[in-house]
Structure formats: C-alpha cells, structure tokens
C-alpha positions in Angstrom: 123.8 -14.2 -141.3 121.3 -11.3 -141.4 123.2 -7.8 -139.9 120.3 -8.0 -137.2 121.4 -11.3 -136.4 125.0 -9.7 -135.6 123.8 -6.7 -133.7 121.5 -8.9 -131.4 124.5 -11.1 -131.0 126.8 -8.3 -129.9 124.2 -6.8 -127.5 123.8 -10.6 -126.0 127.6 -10.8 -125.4 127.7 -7.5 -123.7 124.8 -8.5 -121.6 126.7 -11.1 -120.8 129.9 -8.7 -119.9 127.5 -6.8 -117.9 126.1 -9.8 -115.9 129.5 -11.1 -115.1 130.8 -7.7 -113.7 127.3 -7.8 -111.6 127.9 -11.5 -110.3 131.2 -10.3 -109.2 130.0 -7.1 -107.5 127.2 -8.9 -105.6 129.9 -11.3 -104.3 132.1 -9.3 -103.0 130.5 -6.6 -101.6 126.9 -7.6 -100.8 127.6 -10.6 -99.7 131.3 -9.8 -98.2 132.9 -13.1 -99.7 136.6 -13.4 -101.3 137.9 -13.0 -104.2 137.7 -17.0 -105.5 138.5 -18.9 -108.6 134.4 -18.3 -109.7 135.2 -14.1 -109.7 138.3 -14.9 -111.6 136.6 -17.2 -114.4 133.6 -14.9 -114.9 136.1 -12.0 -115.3 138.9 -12.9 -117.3 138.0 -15.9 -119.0 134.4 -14.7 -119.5 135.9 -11.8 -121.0 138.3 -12.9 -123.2 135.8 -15.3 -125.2 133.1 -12.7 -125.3 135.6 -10.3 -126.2 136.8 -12.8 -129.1 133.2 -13.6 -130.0 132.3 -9.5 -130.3 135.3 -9.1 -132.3 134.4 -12.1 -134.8 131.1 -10.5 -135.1 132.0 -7.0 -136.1 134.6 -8.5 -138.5 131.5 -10.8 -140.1 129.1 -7.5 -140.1 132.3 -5.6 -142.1 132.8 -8.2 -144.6 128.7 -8.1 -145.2 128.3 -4.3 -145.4 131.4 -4.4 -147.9 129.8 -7.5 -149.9 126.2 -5.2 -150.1 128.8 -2.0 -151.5 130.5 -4.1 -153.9 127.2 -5.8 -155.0 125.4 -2.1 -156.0 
C-alpha cells in the first residue's frame, strides 16, 4: 500500500465516524425518535471497528515510513 492509500483510508473512516454521529443526531432530535438498537450499533459498534481499522492503518503508514528511513 501507497501512504496516499492509507491517508484516504483514514479520512474515509472518519467520514464514516462523522456520518454515524450525524445519523444519530438527525434521529433523535429532528425527528424526536428514541434511543433504539440502530443509534446504539452506529455508535459503538461503528466506532469500535473504525476505530480498530484507523489504528491498523496508522500502524501500516509507521512501519512504511520506517521501511523508506531504513532503506536511505
């Protein structure tokens, strides 16, 4: 993976962050509904595997920028 790969990726999974805290907003207070099981998946769930995916990225962008030092 290209490093502008990565970066896209992480600003895809924070777009995704951003959508789900918009979904749940809208919900609750535009449309005056409850919290239900969809608010709770988006926001925890959602967040724990994007958070997991972010983390896996910036780990795999470290280990590249340390494999382009070691290389020069």
């Amino acid at each position: 993976m290209e490093k502008k790969h990565i970066d896209y990726a992480v600003v895809g999974c924070l777009f995704v962050l951003v959508a789900s805290v918009m979904y749940a907003i809208i919900k609750l207070y535009v449309f005056f509904q409850r919290v239900d099981i969809s608010i709770i998946l988006s926001n925890i769930v959602l967040f724990l595997i994007v958070s997991v995916v972010i983390l896996f990225l910036l780990k795999k962008r470290s280990n590249i920028e340390e494999d382009e030092l070691l290389s020069d």
